[in-house]
C-alpha positions in Angstrom: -110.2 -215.2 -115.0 -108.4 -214.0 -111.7 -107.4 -210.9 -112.4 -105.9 -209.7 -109.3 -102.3 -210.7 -108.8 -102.4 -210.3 -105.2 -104.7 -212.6 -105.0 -103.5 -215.4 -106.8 -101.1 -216.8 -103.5 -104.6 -217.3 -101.8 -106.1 -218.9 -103.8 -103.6 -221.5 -104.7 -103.5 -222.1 -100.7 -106.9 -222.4 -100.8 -107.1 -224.6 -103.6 -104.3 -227.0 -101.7 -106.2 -227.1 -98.2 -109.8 -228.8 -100.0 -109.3 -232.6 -101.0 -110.3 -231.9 -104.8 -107.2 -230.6 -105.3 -104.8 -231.0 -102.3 -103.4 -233.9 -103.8 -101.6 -231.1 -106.3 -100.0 -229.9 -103.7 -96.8 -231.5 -104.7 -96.6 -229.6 -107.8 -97.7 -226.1 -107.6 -97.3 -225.6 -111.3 -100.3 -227.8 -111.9 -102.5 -225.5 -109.3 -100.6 -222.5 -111.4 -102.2 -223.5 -114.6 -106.2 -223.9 -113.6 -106.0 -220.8 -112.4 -106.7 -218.8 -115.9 -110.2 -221.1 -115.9 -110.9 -219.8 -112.5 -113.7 -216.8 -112.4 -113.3 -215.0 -109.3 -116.6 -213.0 -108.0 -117.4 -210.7 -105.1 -121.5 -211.1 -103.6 -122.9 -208.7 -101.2 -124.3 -209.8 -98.4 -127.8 -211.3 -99.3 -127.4 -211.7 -102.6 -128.1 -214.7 -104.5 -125.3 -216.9 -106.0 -127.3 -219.8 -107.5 -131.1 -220.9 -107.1 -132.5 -224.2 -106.7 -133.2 -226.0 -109.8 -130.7 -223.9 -111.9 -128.4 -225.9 -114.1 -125.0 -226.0 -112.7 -122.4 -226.0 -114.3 -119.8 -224.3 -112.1 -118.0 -225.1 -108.9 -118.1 -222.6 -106.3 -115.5 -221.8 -103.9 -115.5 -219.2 -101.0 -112.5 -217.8 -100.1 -114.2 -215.4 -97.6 -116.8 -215.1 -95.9 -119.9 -216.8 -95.5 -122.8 -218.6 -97.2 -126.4 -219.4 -96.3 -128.1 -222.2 -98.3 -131.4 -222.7 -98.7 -134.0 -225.8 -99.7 -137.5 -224.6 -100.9 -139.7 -227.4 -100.1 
């Protein structure tokens, strides 16, 4: 759950700016309420989110920083 109060403006402008959910932009109340279903999670640098072949059943969405992917072939 997003804890961090502080945080929560950023994410909602994050959430508007990406096509999935920009079209609530309209209505912030709607952004308002997925954000209790939102886990938010720090990584150090180098450290591994998700591996290849892992079920998913998440979305993930970087607010900061950077990510390197990485196919195994």
């Amino acid at each position: 759950m997003v804890a961090m109060v502080e945080h929560r403006a950023d994410i909602v402008q994050c959430l508007i700016g990406m096509r999935i959910f920009g079209f609530m932009a309209d209505d912030l109340s709607r952004l308002e309420r997925i954000l209790p279903l939102l886990n938010l999670r720090h990584y150090r640098s180098g450290e591994t989110v998700i591996e290849e072949g892992a079920v998913g059943d998440s979305l993930f969405i970087v607010l900061s920083g950077r990510v390197r992917i990485v196919k195994h072939t």
